[in-house]
C-alpha positions in Angstrom: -50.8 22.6 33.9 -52.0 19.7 31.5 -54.7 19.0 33.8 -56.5 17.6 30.8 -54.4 14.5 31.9 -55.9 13.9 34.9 -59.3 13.3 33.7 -57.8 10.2 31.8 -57.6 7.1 33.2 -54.2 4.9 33.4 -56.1 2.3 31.4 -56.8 4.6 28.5 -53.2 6.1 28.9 -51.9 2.8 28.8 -54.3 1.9 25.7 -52.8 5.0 23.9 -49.5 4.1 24.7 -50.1 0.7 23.1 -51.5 2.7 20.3 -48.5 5.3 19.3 -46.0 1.9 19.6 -48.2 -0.1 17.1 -48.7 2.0 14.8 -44.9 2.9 14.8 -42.9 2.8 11.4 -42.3 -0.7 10.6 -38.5 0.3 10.3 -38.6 1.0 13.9 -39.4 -2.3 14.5 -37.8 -4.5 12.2 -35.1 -5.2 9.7 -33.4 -2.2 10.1 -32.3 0.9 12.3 -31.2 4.8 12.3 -28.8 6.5 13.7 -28.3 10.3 13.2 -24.9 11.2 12.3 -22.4 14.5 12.2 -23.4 15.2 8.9 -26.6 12.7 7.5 -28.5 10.0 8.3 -26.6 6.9 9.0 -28.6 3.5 8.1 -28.0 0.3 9.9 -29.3 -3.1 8.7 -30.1 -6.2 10.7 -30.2 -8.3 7.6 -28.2 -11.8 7.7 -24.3 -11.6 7.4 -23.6 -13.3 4.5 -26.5 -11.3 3.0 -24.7 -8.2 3.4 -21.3 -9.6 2.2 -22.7 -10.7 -0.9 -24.9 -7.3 -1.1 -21.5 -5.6 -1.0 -19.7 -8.0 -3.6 -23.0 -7.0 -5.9 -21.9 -3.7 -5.5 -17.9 -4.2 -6.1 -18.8 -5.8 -9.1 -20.8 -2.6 -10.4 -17.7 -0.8 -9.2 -20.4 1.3 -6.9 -17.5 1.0 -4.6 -19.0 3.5 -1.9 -21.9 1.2 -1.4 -19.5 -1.8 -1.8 -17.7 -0.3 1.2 -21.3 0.7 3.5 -21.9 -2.9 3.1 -18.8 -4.4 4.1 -18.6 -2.1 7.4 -22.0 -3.2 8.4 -21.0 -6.8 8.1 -18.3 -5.9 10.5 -20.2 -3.5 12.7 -23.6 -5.8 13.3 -21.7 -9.4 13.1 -17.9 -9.0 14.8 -15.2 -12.0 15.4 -17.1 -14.0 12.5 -16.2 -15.3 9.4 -18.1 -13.2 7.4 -17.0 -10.2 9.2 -13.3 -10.9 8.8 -13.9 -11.7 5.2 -15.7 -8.5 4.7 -12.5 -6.9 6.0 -10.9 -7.7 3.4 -13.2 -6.6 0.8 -12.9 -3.5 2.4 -8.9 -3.0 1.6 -9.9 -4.6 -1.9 -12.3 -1.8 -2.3 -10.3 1.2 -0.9 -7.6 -0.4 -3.2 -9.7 0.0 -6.4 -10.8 3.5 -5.6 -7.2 4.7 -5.7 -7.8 5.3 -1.2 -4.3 4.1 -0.8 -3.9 5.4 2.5 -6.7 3.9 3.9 -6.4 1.1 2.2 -2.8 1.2 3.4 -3.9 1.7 7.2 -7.0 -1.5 7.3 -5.2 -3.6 5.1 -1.9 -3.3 7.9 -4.7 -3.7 11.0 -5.5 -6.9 9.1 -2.9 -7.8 8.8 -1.9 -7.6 12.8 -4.7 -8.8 14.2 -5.0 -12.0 11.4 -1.7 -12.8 10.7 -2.7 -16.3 9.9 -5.6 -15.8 7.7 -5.8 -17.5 4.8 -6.1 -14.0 3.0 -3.3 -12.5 4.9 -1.0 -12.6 2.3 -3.5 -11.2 -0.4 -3.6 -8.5 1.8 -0.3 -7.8 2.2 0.1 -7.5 -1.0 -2.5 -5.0 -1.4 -0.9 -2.8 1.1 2.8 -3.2 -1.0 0.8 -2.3 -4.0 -1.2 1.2 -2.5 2.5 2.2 -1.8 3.7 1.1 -5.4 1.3 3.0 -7.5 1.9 6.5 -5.8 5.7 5.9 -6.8 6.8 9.2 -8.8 9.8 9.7 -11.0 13.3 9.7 -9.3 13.5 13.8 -9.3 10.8 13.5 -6.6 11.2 12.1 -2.9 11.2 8.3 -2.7 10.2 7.4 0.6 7.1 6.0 -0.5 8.9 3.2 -2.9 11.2 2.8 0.2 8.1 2.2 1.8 6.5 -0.3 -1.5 9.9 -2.3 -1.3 9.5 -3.0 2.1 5.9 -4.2 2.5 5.8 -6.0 -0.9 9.2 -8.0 0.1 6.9 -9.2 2.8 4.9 -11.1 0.9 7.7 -12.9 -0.9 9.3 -13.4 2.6 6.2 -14.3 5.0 4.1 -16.0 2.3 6.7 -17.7 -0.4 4.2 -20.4 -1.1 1.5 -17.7 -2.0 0.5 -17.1 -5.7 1.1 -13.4 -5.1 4.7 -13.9 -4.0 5.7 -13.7 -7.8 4.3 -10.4 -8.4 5.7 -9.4 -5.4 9.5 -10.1 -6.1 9.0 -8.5 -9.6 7.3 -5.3 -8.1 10.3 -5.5 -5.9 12.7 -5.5 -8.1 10.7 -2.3 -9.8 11.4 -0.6 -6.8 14.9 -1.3 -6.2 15.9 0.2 -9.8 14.0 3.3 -8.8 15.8 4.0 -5.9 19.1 3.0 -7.3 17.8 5.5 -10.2 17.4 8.3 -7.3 21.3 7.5 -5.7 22.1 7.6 -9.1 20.8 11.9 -9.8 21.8 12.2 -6.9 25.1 11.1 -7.1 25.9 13.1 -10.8 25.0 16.8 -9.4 28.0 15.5 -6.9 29.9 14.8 -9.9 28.4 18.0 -11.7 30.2 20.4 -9.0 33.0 18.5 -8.8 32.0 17.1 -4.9 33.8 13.6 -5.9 34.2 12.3 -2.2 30.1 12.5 -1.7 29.7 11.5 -5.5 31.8 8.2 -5.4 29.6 7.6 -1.6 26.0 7.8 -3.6 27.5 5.7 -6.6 28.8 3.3 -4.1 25.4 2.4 -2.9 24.3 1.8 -6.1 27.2 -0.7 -6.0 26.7 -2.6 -2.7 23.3 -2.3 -2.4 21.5 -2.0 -5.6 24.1 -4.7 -7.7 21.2 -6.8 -9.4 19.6 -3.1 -11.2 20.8 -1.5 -14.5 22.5 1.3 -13.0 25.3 -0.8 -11.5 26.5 -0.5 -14.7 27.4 3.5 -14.6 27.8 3.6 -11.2 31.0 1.5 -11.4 32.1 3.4 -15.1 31.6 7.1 -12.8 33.3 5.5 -9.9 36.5 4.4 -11.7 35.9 7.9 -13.8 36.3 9.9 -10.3 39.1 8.1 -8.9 41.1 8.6 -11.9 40.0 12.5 -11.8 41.3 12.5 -8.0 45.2 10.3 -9.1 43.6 7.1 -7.0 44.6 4.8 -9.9 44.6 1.8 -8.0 41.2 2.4 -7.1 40.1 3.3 -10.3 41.4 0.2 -11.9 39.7 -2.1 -9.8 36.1 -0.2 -10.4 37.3 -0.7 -14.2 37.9 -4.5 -13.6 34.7 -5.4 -11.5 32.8 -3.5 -14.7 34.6 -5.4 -17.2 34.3 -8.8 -15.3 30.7 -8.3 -15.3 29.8 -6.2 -18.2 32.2 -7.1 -21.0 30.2 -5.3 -23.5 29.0 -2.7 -21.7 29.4 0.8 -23.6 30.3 1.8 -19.9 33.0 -0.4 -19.7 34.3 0.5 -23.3 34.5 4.2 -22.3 36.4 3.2 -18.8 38.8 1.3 -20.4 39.5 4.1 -22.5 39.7 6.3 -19.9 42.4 4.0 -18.2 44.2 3.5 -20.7 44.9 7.2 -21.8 45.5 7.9 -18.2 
């Protein structure tokens, strides 16, 4: 079986040998390599870090985000633990942010966060991650978890990076956040009303109370508060719900209507 071998001498094998490697694809051999992947052809480079980087900021600016993103991983995957990688990591949340990839952007942006708590750009990043929670935020009939979630990582910033220029936005997005879920305790709290389930109606507008006092809804929540007490005879309770409103909201239409309501007992 392939005797035809044998008739060839190890210095012409060796000869073709040196042959079949020379005249090799020059991508073999340098600047760049492939590896096949589950579903195409995946293609490495070996060019310079921060020639990738700025390859990948090229592409951000076209907002050709997918090849902004191919970029930034191969700055991470051919040059770890350096500058340029850890910079390119950011880039990367920047660019999943843009894309609308909130989760992902949700899921590096936290790793960054961990394992470079100290960065420089930590706090821009931290941001980023509040803000892929904000902007999936849906109206208050829908479940709020996810501006539970916004309100929790974007009062981060404020509170692990108060000197950063982002902190600002931060509170204010905050504050966004807070009104929606008072908003939420708020519906929640008038179907209560609605079937006339006052003891878990005057618990949801309560919250709004003690928790949510700096949003608009504090407001109402104190008028339907004093309105229920009076409904169930606890007029010493509703007259100190009636006071706290008129203390703070003296021209409230909500306080207007309370007193009313007190007064005709």
């Amino acid at each position: 079986m392939m005797s035809w071998l044998k008739a060839i001498s190890p210095a012409v094998l060796l000869a073709l040998f040196a042959l079949s490697v020379s005249t090799a694809p020059a991508s073999a051999l340098f600047g760049w390599f492939k590896k096949k992947g589950e579903d195409e052809e995946i293609v490495y480079s070996t060019d310079p870090a921060d020639k990738l980087y700025n390859q990948g900021l090229y592409y951000l600016d076209k907002k050709d985000y997918k090849q902004a993103d191919k970029k930034f991983k191969e700055v991470d995957l051919q040059h770890p633990y350096t500058e340029w990688a850890r910079k390119a990591n950011v880039m990367a949340v920047f660019s999943k942010y843009k894309q609308g990839e909130y989760v992902e952007a949700i899921a590096e942006g936290k790793r960054y966060v961990t394992l470079n708590p100290g960065a420089k750009d930590a706090d821009y990043v931290q941001f980023l991650v509040g803000m892929s929670y904000y902007n999936q935020i849906q109206d208050v009939t829908r479940d709020q978890k996810v501006t539970q979630d916004a309100l929790n990582e974007l009062d981060q910033v404020g509170r692990r990076y108060p000197q950063s220029e982002y902190a600002d936005q931060a509170r204010q997005r905050v504050q966004v956040a807070r009104h929606q879920l008072a908003g939420k305790e708020m519906e929640i709290g008038r179907v209560y009303l609605k079937v006339r389930n006052f003891i878990a109606a005057v618990n949801r507008f309560k919250t709004v109370i003690i928790q949510y006092q700096t949003t608009r809804h504090v407001e109402e929540a104190l008028a339907r508060v004093a309105e229920i007490y009076m409904t169930m005879g606890i007029v010493g309770e509703a007259h100190t719900a009636a006071a706290v409103l008129g203390h703070n909201f003296p021209q409230s239409v909500w306080y207007k209507d309370t007193y009313a309501l007190i007064q005709s007992k």
